[in-house]
KEKE-3310 file (N, C-alpha, C; in steps of 0.2 Angstrom, whole numbers, plus 5000, padded with zeros to 4 digits):
npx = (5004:5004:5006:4994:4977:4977:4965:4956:4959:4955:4940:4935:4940:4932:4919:4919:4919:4908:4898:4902:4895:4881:4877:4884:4892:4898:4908:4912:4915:4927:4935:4936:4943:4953:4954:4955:4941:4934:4939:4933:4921:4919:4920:4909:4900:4899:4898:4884:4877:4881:4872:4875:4878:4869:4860:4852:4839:4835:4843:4858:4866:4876:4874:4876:4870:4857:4859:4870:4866:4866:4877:4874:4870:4877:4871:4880:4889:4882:4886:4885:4884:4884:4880:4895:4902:4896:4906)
npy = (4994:5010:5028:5031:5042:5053:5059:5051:5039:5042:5047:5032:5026:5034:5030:5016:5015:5018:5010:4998:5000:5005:5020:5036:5047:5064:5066:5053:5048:5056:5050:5039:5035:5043:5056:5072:5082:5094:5089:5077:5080:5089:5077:5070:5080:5080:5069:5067:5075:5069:5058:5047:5047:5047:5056:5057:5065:5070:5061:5066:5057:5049:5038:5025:5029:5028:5028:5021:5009:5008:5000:4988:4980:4982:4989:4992:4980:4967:4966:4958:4961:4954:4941:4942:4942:4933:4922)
npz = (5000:4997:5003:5013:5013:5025:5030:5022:5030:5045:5042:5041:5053:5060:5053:5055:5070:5073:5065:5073:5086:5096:5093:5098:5106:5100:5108:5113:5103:5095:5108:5107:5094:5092:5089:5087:5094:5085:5073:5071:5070:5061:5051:5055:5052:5038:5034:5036:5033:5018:5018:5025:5040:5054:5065:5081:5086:5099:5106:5103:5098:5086:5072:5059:5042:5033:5019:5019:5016:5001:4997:4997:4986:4972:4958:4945:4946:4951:4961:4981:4994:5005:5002:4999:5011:5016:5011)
capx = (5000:5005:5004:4986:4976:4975:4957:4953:4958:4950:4935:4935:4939:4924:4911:4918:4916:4901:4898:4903:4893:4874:4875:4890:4890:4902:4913:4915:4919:4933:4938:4938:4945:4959:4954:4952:4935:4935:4940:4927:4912:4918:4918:4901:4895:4901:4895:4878:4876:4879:4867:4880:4878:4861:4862:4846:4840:4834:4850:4861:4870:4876:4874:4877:4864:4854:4867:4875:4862:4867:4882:4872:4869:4879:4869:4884:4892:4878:4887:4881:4891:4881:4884:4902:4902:4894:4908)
capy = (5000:5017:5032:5031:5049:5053:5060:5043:5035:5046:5043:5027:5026:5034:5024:5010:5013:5020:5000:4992:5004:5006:5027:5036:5054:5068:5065:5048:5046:5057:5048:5031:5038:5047:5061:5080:5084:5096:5085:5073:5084:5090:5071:5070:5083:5081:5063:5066:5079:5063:5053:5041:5046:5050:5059:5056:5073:5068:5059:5066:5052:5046:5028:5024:5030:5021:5028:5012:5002:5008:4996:4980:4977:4985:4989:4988:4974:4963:4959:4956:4960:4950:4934:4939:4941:4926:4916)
capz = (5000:4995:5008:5016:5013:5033:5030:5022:5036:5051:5041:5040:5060:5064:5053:5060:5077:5072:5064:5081:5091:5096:5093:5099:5107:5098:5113:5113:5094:5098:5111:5103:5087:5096:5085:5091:5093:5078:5067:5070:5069:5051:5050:5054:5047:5028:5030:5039:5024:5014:5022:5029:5047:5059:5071:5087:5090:5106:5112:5098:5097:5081:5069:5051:5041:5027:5013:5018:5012:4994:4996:5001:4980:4967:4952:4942:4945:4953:4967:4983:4999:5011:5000:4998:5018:5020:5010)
cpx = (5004:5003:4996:4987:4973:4968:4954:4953:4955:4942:4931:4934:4932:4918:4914:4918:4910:4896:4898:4898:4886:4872:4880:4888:4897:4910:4917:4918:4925:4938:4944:4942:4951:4961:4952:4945:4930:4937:4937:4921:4914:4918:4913:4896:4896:4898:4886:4873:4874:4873:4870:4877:4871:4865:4854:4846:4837:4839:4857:4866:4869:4877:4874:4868:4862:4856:4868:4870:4863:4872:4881:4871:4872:4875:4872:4885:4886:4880:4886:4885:4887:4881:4893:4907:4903:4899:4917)
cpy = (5006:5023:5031:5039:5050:5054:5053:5041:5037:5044:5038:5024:5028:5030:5016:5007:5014:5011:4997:4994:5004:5014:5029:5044:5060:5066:5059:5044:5049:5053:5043:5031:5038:5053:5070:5080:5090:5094:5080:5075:5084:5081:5068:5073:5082:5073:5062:5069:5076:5059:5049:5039:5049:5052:5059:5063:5073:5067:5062:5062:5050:5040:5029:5027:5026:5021:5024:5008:5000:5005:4990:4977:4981:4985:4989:4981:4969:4960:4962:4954:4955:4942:4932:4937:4934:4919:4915)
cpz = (5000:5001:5009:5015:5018:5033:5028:5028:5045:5050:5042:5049:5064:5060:5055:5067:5079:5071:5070:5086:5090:5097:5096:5099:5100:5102:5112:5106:5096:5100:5108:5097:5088:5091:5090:5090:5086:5072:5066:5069:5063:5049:5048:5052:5040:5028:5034:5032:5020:5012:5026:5037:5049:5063:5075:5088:5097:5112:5109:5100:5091:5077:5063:5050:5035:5022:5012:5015:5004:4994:4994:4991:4976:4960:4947:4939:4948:4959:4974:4989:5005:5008:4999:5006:5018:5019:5015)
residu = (UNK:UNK:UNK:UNK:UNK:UNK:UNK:UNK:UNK:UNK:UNK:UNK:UNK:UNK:UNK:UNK:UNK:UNK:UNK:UNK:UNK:UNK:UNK:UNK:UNK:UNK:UNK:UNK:UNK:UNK:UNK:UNK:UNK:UNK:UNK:UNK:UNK:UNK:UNK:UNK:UNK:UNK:UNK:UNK:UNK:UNK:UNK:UNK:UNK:UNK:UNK:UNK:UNK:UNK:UNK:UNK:UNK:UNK:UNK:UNK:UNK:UNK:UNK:UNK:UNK:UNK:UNK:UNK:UNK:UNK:UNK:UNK:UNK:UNK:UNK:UNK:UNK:UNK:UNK:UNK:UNK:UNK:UNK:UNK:UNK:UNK:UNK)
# end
């Protein structure tokens, strides 16, 4: 692998703690990340923007958002990450 693009990988770090997690405050992305807290929020917000991330406006706590579901079938290629999972 070639230099990683640090934004990549910050990203990446928060939707997957986002993934492991059952809603996650501002804070505790942070934490878990081991990112500044400004540099998670623009994380959040550029991918909430997306649709990627919810955000609970009750608990604001945030969780992947339905975006991701655009993954689940590539209308391209046909293929089918829950069967490529599954093997």
């Amino acid at each position: 692998m070639g230099r990683p693009v640090k934004g990549v990988v910050k990203t990446f770090k928060v939707i997957e703690l986002l993934n492991s997690e059952n809603g996650l405050s501002l804070a505790d992305l942070a934490m878990k990340a081991s990112l500044p807290k400004p540099t998670t929020y623009r994380i959040l917000d550029t991918l909430t923007g997306l649709g990627y991330i919810e955000q609970d406006p009750a608990t604001h706590q945030f969780t992947l958002g339905s975006q991701f579901l655009t993954f689940i079938r590539s209308p391209r290629t046909g293929t089918n990450i829950i069967s490529l999972a599954e093997q």
